[in-house]
C-alpha positions in Angstrom: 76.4 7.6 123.7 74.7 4.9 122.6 73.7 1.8 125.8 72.4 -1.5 124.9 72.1 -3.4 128.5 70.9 -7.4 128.1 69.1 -8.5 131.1 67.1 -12.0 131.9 70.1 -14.4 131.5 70.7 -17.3 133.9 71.1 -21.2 134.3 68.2 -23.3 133.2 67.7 -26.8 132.6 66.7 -28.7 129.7 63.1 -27.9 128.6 62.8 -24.6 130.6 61.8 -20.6 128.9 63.7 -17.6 129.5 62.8 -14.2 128.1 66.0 -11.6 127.4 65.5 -7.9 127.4 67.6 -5.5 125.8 67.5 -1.8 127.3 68.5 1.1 125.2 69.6 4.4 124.8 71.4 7.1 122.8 69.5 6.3 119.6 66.6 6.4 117.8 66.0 2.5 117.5 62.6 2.6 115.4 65.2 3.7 113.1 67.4 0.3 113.7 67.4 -2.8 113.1 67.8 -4.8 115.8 69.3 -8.5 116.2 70.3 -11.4 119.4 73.5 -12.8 118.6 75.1 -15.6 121.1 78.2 -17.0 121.5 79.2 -20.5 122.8 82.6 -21.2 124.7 84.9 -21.9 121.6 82.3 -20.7 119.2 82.5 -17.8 116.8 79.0 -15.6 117.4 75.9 -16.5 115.6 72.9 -14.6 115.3 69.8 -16.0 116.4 67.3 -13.8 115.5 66.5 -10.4 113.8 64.2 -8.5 113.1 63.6 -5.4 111.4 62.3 -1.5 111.7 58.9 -2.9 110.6 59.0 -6.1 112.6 59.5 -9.1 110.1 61.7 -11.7 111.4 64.2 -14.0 111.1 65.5 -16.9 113.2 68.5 -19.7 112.6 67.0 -22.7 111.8 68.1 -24.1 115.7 66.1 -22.3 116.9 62.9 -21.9 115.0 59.7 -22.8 116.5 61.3 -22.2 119.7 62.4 -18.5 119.9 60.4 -15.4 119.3 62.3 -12.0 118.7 59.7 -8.6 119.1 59.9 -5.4 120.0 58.4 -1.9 121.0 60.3 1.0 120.3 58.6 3.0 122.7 59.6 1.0 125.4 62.6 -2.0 125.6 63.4 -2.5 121.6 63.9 -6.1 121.7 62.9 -8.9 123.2 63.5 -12.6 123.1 61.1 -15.7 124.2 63.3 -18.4 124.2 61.2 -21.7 124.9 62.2 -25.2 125.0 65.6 -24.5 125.8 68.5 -27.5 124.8 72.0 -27.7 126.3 73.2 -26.2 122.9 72.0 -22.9 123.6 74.3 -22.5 126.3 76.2 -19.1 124.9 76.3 -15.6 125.7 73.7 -13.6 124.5 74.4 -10.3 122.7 71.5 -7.1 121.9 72.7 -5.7 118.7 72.0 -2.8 116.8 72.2 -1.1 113.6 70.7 1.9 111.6 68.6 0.9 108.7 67.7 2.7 105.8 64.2 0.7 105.4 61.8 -0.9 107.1 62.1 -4.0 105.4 66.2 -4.7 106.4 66.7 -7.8 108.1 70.6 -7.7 109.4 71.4 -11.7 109.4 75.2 -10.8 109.5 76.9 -10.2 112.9 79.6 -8.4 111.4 77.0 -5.9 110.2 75.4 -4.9 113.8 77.3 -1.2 115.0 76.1 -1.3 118.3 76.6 -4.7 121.4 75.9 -4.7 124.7 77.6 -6.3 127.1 75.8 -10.3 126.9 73.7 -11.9 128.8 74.8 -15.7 130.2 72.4 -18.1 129.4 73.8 -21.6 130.8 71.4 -24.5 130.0 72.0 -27.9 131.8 70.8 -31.2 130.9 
């Protein structure tokens, strides 16, 4: 059974850094590609950032310049360094997963992720 457990959420204020893990089991995630996806209160989700089996990423523009996605396969999968955080990144944040055939796939789609965790609150106060 595949497990994706988000961990590192919390309230914030305006300007702060918070840095999400995602632990995993069940599945061979060197072979996935691996994404953060939030959703705000009234909001469809959005991803945030990917990034893929070989480690090129992608970021909304929102958020460029400000978050990081990485990972280690060995260890935790993903990771994300969010700095400079703004009131509009309150949201829930989602570790998402999906088997990809190469290492270049980037998965910008949330529809296209097969495996969530649970989310992650990440309130940000101005």
């Amino acid at each position: 059974q595949v497990q994706l457990v988000e961990s590192g959420g919390g309230l914030v204020q305006a300007g702060d850094s918070l840095r999400l893990s995602c632990a995993a089991s069940g599945l061979t995630f060197g072979s996935c590609a691996m994404g953060w996806v939030r959703q705000a209160p009234g909001k469809e989700r959005e991803l945030v950032a990917t990034i893929s089996r070989g480690s090129t990423t992608y970021y909304t523009n929102s958020v460029k310049g400000r978050f990081t996605i990485s990972r280690d396969n060995a260890k935790t999968p993903v990771w994300l360094q969010m700095n400079s955080l703004k009131p509009e990144d309150t949201a829930v944040y989602y570790c998402a997963a999906v088997l990809a055939a190469y290492d270049s796939i980037l998965v910008k789609a949330p529809t296209q992720y097969r495996y969530w965790g649970q989310g992650t609150q990440v309130p940000v106060s101005s």
